[in-house]
FIKOLZA-1660 file (N, C-alpha, C; in steps of 0.1 Angstrom, whole numbers, plus 5000, padded with zeros to 4 digits):
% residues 229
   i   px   py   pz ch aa at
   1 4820 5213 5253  A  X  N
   1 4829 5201 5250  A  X CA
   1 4842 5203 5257  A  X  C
   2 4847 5195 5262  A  X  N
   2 4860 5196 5270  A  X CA
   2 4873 5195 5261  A  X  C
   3 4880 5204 5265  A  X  N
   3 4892 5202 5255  A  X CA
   3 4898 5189 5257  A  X  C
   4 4899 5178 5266  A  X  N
   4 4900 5166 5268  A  X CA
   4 4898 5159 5257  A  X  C
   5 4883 5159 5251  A  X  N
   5 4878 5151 5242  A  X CA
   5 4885 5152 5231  A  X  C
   6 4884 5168 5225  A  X  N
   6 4893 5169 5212  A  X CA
   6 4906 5167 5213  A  X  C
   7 4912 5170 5222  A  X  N
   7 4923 5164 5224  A  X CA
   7 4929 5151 5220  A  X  C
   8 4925 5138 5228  A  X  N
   8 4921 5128 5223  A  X CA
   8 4918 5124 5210  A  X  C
   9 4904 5128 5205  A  X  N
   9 4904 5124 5190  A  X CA
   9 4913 5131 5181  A  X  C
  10 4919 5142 5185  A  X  N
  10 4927 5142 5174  A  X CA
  10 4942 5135 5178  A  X  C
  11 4948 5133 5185  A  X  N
  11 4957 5119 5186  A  X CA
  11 4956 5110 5181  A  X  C
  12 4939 5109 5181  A  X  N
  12 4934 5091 5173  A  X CA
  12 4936 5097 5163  A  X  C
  13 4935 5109 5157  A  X  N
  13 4936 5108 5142  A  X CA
  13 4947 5110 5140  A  X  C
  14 4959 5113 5146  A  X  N
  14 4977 5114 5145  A  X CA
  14 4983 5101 5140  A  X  C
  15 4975 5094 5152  A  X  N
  15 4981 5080 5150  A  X CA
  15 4975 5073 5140  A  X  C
  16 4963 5073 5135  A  X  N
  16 4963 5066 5125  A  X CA
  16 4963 5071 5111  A  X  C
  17 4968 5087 5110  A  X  N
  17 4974 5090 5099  A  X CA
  17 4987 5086 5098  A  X  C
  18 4995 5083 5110  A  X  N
  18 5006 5080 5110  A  X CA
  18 5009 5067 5101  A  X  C
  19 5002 5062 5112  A  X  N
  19 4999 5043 5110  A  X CA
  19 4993 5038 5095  A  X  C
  20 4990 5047 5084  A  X  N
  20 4982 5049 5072  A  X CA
  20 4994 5050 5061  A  X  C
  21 5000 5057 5067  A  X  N
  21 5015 5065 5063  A  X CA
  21 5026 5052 5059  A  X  C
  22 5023 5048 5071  A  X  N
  22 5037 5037 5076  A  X CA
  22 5032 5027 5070  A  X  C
  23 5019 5021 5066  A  X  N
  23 5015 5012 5058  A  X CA
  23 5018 5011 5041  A  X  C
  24 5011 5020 5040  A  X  N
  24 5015 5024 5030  A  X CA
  24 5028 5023 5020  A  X  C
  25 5036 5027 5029  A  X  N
  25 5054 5026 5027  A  X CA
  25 5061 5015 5025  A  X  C
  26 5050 5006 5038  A  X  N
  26 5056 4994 5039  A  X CA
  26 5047 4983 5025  A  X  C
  27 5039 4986 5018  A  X  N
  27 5032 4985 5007  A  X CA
  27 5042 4981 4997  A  X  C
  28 5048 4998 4993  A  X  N
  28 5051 5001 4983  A  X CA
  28 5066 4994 4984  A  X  C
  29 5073 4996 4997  A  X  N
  29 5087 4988 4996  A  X CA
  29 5088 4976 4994  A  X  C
  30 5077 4964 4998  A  X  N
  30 5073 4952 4997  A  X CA
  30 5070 4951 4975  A  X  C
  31 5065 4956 4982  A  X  N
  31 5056 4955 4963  A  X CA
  31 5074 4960 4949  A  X  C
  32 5080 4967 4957  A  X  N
  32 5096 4970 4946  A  X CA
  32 5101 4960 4947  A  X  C
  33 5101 4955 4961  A  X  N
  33 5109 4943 4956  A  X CA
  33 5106 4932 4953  A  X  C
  34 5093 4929 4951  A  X  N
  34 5084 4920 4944  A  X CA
  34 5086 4918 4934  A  X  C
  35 5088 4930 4923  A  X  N
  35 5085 4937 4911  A  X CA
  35 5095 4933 4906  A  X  C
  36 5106 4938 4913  A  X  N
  36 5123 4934 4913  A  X CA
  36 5126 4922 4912  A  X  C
  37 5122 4914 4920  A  X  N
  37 5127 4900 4925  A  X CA
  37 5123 4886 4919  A  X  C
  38 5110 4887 4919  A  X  N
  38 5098 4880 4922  A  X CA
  38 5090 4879 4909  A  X  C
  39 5085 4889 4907  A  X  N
  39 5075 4890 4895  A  X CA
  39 5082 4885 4881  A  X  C
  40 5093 4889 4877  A  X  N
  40 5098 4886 4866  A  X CA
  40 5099 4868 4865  A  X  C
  41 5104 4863 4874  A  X  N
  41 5105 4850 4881  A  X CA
  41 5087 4839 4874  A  X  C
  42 5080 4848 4884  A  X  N
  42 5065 4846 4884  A  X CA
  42 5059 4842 4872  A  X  C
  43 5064 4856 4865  A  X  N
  43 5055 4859 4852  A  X CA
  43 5062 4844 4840  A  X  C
  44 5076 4845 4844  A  X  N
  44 5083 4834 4830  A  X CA
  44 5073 4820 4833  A  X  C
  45 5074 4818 4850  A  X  N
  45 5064 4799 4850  A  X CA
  45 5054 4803 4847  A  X  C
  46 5043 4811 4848  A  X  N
  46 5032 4812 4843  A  X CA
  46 5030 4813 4827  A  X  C
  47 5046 4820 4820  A  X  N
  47 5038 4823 4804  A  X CA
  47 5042 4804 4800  A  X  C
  48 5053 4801 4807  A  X  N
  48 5056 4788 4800  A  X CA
  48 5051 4775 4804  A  X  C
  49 5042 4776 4813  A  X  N
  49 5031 4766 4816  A  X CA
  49 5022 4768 4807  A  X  C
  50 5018 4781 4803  A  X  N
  50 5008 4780 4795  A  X CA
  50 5010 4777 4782  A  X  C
  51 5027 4779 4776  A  X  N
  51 5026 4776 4764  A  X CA
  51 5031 4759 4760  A  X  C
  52 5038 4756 4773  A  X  N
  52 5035 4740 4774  A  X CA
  52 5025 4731 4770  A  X  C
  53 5016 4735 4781  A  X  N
  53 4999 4734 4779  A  X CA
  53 4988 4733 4766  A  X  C
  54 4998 4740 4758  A  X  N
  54 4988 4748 4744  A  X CA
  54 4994 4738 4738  A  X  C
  55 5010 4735 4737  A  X  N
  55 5017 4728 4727  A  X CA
  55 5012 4710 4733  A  X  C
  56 5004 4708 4742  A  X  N
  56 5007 4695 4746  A  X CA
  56 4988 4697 4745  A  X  C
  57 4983 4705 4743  A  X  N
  57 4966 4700 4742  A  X CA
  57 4967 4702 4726  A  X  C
  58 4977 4708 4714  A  X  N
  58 4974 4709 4700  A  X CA
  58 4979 4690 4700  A  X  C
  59 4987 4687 4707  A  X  N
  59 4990 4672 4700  A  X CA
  59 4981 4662 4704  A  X  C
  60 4975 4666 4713  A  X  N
  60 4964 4660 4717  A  X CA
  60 4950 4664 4714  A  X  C
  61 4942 4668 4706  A  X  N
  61 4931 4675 4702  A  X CA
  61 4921 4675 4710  A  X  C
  62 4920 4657 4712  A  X  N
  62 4907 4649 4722  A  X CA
  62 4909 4650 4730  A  X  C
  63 4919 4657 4739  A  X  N
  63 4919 4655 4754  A  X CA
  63 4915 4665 4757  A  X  C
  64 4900 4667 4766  A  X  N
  64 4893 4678 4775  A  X CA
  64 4904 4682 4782  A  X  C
  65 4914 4676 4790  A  X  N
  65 4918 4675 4802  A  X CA
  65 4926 4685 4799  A  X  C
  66 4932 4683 4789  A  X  N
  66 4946 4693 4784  A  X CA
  66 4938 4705 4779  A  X  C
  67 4931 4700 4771  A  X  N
  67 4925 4717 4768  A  X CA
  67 4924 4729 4779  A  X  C
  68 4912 4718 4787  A  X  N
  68 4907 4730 4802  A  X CA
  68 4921 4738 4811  A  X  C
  69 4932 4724 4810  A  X  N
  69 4943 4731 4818  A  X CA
  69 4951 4735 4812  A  X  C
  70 4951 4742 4799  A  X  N
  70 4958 4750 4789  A  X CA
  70 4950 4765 4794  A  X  C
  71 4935 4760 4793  A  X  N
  71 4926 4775 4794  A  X CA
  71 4929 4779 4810  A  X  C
  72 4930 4772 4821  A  X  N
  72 4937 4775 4833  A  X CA
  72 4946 4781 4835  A  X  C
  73 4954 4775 4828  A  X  N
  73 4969 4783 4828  A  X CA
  73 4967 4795 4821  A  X  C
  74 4957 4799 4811  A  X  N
  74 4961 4814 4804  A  X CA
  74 4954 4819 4811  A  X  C
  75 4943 4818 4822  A  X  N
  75 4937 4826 4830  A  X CA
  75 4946 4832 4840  A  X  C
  76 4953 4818 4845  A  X  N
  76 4961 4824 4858  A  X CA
  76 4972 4835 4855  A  X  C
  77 4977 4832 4841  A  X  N
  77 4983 4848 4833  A  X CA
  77 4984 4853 4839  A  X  C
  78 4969 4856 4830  A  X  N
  78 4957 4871 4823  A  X CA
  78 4957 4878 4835  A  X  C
  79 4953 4866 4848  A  X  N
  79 4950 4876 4862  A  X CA
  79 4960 4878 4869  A  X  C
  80 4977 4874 4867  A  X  N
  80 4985 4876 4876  A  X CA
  80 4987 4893 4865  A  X  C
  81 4987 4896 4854  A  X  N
  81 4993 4904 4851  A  X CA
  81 4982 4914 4854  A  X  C
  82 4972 4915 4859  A  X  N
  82 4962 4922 4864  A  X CA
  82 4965 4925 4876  A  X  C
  83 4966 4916 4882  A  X  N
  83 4972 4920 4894  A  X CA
  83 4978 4930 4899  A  X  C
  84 4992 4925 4890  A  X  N
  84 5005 4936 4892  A  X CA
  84 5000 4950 4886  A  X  C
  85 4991 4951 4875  A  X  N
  85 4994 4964 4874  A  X CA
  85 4983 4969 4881  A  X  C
  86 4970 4966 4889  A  X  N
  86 4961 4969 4900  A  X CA
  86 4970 4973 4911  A  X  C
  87 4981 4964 4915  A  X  N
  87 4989 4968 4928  A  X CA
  87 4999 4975 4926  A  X  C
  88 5004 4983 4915  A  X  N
  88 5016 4991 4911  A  X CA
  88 5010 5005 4915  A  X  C
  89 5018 5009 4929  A  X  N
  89 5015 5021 4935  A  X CA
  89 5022 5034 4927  A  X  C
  90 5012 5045 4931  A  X  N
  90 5017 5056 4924  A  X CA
  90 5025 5064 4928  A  X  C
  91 5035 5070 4918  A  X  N
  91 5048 5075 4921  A  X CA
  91 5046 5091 4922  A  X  C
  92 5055 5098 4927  A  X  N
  92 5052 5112 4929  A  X CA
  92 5052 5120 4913  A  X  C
  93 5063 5112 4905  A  X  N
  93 5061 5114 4886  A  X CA
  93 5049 5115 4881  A  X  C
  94 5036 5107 4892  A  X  N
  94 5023 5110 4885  A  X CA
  94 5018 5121 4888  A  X  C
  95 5019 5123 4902  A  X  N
  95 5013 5139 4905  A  X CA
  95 5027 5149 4906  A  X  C
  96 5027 5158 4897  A  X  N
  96 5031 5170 4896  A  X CA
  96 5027 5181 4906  A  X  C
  97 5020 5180 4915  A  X  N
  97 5013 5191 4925  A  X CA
  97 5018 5184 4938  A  X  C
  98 5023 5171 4941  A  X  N
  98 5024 5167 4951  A  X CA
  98 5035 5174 4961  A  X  C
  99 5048 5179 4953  A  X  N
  99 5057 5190 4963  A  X CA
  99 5047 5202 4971  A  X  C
 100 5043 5207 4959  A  X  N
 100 5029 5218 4968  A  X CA
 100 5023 5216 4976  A  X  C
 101 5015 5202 4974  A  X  N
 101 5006 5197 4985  A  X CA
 101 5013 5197 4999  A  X  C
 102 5024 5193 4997  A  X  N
 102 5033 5190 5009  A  X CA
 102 5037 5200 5017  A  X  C
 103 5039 5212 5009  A  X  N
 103 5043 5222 5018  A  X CA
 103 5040 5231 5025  A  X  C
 104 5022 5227 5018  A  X  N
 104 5013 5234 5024  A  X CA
 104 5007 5230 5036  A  X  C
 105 5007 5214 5036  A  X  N
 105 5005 5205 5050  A  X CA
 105 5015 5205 5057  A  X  C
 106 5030 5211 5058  A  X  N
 106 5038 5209 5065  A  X CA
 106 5034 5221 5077  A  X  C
 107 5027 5231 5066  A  X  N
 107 5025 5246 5075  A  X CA
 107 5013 5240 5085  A  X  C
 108 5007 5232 5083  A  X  N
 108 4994 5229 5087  A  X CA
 108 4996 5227 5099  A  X  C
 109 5006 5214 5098  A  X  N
 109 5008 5207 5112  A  X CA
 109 5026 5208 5119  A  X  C
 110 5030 5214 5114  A  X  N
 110 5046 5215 5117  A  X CA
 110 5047 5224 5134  A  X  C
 111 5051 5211 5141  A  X  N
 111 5054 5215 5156  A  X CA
 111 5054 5232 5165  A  X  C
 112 5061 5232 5161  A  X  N
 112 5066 5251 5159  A  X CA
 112 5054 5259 5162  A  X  C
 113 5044 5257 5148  A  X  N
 113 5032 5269 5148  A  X CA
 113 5022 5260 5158  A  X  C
 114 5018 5250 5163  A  X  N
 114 5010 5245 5168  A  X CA
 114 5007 5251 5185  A  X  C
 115 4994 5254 5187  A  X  N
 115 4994 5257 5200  A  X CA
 115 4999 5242 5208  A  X  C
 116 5004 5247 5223  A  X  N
 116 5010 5234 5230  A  X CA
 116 5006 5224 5231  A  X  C
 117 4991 5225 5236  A  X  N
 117 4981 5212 5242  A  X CA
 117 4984 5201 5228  A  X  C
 118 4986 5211 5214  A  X  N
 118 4985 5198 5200  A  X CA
 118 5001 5196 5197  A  X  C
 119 5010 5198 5207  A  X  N
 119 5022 5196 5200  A  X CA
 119 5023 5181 5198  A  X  C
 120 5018 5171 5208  A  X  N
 120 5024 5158 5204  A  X CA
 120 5016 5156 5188  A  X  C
 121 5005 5156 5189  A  X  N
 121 4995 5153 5179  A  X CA
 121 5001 5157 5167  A  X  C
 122 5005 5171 5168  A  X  N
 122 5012 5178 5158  A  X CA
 122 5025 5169 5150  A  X  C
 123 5030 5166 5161  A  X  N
 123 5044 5161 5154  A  X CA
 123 5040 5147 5148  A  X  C
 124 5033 5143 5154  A  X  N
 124 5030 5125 5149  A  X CA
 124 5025 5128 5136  A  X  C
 125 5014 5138 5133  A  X  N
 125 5013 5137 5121  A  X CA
 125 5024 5145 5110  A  X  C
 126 5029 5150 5113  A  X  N
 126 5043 5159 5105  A  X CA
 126 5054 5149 5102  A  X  C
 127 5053 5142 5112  A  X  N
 127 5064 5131 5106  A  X CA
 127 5051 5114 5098  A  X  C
 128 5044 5114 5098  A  X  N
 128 5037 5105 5086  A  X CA
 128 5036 5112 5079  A  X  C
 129 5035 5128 5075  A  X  N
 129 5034 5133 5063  A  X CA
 129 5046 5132 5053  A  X  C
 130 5060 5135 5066  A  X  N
 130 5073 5136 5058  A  X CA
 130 5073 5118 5053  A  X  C
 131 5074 5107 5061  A  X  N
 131 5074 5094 5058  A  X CA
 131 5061 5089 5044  A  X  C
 132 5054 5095 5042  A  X  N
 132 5045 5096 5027  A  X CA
 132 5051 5099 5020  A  X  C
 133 5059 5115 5022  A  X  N
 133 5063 5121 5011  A  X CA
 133 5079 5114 5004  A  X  C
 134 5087 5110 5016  A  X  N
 134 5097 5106 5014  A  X CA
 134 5096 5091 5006  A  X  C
 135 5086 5085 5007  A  X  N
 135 5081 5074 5002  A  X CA
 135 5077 5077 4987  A  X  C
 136 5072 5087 4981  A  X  N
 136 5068 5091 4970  A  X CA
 136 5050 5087 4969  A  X  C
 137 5047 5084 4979  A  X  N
 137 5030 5083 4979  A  X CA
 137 5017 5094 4978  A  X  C
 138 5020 5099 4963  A  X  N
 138 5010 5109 4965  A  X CA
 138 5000 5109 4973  A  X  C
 139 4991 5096 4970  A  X  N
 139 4976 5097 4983  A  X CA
 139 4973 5101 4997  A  X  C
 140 4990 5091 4999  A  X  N
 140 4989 5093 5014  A  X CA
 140 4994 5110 5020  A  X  C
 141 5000 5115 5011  A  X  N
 141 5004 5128 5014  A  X CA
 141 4989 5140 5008  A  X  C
 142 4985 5135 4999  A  X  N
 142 4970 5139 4996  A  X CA
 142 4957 5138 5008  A  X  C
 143 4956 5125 5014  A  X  N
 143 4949 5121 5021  A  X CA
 143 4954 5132 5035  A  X  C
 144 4966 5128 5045  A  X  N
 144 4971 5138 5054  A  X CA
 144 4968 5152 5053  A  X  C
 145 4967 5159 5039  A  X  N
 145 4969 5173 5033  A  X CA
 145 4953 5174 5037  A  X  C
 146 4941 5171 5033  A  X  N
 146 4928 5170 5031  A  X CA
 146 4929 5173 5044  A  X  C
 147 4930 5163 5052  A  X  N
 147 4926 5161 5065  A  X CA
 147 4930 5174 5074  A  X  C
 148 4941 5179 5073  A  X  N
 148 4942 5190 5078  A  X CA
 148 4936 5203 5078  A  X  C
 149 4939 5203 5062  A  X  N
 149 4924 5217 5054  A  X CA
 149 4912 5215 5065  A  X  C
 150 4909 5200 5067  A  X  N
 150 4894 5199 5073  A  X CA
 150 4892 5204 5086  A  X  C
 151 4903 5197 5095  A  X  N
 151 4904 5194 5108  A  X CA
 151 4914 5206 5113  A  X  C
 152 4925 5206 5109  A  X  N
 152 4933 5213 5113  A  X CA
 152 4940 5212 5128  A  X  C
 153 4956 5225 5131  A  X  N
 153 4952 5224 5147  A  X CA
 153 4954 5237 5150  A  X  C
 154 4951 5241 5161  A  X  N
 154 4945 5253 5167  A  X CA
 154 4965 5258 5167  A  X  C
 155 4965 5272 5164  A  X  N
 155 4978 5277 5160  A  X CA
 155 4985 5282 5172  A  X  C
 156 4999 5285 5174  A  X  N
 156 5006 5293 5187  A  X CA
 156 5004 5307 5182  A  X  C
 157 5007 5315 5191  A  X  N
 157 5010 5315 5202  A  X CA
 157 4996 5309 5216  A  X  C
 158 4986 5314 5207  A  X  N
 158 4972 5316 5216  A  X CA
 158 4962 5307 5202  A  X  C
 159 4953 5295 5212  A  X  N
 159 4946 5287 5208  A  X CA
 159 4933 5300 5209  A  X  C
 160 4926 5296 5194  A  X  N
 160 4906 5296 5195  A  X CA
 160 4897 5290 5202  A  X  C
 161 4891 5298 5208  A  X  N
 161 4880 5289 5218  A  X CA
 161 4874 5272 5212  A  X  C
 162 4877 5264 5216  A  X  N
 162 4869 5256 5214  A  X CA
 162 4862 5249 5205  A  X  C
 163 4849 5259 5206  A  X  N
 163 4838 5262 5195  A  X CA
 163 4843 5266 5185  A  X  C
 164 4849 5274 5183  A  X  N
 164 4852 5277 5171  A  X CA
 164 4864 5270 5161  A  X  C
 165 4873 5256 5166  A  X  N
 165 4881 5249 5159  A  X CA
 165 4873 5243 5151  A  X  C
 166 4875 5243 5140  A  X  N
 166 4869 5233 5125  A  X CA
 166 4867 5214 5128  A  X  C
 167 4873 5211 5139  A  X  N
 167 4872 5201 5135  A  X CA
 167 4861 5197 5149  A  X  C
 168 4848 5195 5150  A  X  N
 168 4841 5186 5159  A  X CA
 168 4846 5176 5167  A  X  C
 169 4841 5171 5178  A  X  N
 169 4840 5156 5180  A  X CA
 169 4834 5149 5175  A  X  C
 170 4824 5148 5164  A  X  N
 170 4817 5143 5156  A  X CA
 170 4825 5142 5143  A  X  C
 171 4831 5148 5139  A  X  N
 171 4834 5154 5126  A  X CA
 171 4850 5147 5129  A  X  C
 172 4857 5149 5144  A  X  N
 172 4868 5136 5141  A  X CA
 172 4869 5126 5145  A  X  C
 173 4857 5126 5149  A  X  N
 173 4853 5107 5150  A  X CA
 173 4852 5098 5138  A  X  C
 174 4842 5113 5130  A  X  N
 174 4838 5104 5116  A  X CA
 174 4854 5098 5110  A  X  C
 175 4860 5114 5107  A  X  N
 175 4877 5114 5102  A  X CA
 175 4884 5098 5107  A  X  C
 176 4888 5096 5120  A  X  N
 176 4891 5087 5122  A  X CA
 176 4887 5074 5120  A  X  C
 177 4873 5074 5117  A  X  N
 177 4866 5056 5114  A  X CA
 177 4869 5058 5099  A  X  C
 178 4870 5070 5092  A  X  N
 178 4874 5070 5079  A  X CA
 178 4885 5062 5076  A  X  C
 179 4898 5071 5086  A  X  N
 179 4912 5064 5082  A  X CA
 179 4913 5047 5090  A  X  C
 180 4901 5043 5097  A  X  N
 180 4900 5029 5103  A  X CA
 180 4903 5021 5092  A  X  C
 181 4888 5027 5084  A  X  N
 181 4883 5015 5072  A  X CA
 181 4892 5020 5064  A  X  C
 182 4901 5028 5057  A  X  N
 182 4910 5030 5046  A  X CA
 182 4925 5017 5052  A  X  C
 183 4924 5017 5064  A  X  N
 183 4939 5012 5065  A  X CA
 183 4929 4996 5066  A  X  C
 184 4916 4993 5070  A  X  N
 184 4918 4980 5070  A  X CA
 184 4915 4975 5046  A  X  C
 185 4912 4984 5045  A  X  N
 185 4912 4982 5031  A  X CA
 185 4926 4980 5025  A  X  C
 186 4932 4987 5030  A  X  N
 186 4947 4985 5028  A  X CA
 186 4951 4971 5031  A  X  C
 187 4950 4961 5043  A  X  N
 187 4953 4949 5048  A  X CA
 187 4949 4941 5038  A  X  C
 188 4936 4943 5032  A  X  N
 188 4931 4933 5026  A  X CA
 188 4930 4931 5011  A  X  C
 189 4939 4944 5007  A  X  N
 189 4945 4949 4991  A  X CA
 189 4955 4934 4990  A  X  C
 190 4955 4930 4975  A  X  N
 190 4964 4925 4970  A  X CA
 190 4975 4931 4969  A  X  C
 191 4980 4941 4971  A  X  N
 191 4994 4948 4972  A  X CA
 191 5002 4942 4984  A  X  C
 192 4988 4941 4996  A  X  N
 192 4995 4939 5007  A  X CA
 192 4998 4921 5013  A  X  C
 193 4995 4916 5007  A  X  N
 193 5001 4903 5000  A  X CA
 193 5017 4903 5001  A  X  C
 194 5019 4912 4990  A  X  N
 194 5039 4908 4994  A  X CA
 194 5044 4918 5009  A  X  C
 195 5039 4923 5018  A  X  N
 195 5046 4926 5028  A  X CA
 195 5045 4915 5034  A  X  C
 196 5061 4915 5042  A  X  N
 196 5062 4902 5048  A  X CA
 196 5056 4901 5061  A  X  C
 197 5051 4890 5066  A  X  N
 197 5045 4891 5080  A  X CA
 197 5054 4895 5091  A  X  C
 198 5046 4895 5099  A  X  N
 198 5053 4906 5114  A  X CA
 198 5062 4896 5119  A  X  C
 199 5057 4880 5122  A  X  N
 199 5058 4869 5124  A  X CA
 199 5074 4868 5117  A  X  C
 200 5074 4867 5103  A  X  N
 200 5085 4860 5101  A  X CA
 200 5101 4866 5107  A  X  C
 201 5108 4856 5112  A  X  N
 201 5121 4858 5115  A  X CA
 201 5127 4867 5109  A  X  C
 202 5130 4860 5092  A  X  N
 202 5135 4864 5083  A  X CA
 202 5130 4863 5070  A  X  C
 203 5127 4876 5069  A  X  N
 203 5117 4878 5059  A  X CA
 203 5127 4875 5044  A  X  C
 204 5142 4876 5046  A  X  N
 204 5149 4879 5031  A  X CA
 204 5148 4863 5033  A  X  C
 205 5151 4856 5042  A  X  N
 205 5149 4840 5041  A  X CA
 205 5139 4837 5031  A  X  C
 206 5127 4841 5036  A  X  N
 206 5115 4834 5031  A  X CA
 206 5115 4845 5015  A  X  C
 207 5121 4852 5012  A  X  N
 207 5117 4854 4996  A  X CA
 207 5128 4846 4990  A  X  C
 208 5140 4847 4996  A  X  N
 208 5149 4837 4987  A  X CA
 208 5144 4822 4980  A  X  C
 209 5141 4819 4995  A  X  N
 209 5132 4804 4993  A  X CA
 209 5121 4803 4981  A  X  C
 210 5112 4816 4980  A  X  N
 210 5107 4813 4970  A  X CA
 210 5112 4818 4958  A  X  C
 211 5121 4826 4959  A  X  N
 211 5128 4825 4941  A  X CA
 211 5135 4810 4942  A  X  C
 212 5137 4803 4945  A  X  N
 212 5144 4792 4943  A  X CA
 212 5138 4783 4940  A  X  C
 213 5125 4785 4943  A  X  N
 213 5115 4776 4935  A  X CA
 213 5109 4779 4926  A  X  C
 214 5110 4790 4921  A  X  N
 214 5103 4795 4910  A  X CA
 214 5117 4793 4897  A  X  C
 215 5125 4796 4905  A  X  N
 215 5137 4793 4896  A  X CA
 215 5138 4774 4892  A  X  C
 216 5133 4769 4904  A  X  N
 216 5132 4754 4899  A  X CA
 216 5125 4747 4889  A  X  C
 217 5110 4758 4890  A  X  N
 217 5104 4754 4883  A  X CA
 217 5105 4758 4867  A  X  C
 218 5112 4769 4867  A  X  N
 218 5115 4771 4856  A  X CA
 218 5122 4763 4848  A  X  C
 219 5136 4760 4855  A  X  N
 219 5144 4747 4849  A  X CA
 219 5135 4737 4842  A  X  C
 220 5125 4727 4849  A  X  N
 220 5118 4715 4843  A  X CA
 220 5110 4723 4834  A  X  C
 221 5102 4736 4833  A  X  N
 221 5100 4739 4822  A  X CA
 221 5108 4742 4810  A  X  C
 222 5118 4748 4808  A  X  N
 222 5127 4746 4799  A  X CA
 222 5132 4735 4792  A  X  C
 223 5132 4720 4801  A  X  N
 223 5132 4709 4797  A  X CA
 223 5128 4705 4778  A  X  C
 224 5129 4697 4779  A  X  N
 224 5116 4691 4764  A  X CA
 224 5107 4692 4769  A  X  C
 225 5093 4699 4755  A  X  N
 225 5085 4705 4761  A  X CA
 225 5074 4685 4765  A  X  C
 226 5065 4685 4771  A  X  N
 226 5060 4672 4779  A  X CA
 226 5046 4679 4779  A  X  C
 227 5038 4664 4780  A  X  N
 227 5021 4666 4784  A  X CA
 227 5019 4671 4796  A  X  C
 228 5029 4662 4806  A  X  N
 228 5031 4666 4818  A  X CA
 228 5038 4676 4824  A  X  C
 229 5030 4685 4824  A  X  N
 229 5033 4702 4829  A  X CA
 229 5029 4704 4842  A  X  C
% end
């Protein structure tokens, strides 16, 4: 096998532990200030549509119409508050082992001990490990940690032949289509919903805008309570 090859794949797996990393972060920063901003906002039109709804289908007994969109509205709740706590990422307060983990992976891949050929490789993942950990993302610092134990990289002063590195070209091919489908699962998480698009100008533009309608809506609901909700 040419050192070429491994070479290569493990770059691909540099970068897209990196890229896993930086996702991730960009997750969890999106999702605080959601949580912060937004959600409280969210949560008040959703409880007071629904209790609109309830108060405007009791005066009405006969009306299907009001009933069904009383039972709409407590669905859309039930599942926004499901939501949030499905997409409430975990903090380093949950795992107590996570310092450890960290500084065991830091020896793993940290520039310095790396034979040369893996120094770039080396560093790209050392700095997504620090950008996980600095983020408080146990997984993604769990996930990096794993991957190392597995794969590893060949140490200074003097690299092991070849054959005998732990990680295949098979074995970091697989690794990498691993972290493929983990980061496209990520894209397509409800968490990743509130990061703002790449596209937008101004991303603080476009959240203001929507508290200000959430804030609007609030206003007419506070109103006298009405059938028309």
């Amino acid at each position: 096998m040419a050192r070429s090859d491994l070479q290569s794949l493990r770059r691909s797996l540099a970068r897209r532990l990196r890229e896993k990393a930086e996702l991730e972060q960009m997750i969890r920063a999106a999702h605080s200030q959601f949580e912060e901003e937004v959600a409280p906002l969210q949560e008040e039109v959703l409880r007071l549509q629904m209790a609109r709804l309830k108060e405007a289908a009791q005066a009405r007994m006969r009306s299907a119409r009001l009933r069904n969109a009383y039972h709409d509205a407590q669905e859309a709740y039930d599942a926004f508050q499901e939501r949030r706590q499905q997409a409430s990422p975990r903090t380093a307060r949950s795992d107590p082992d996570l310092k450890g983990t960290y500084r065991r992976a830091t020896k793993l891949c940290h520039p310095d001990t790396v034979a040369d050929p893996y120094h770039e490789e080396a560093t790209a993942t050392f700095r997504a490990l620090e950008s996980a950990f600095d983020a408080e993302h146990p997984a993604a610092v769990q996930a990096i940690a794993n991957s190392l134990e597995t794969w590893g990289f060949p140490r200074a002063p003097t690299a092991p032949p070849e054959s005998s590195l732990p990680g295949t070209k098979e074995s970091l091919r697989h690794a990498v289509s691993e972290l493929e489908a983990s980061i496209e699962r990520l894209h397509a998480s409800g968490a990743y919903e509130a990061v703002p698009a790449a596209e937008d100008a101004d991303p603080e533009s476009a959240l203001r805008a929507r508290k200000r309608a959430l804030r609007k809506r609030l206003r007419t609901l506070k109103r006298r309570p009405s059938a028309r909700v």
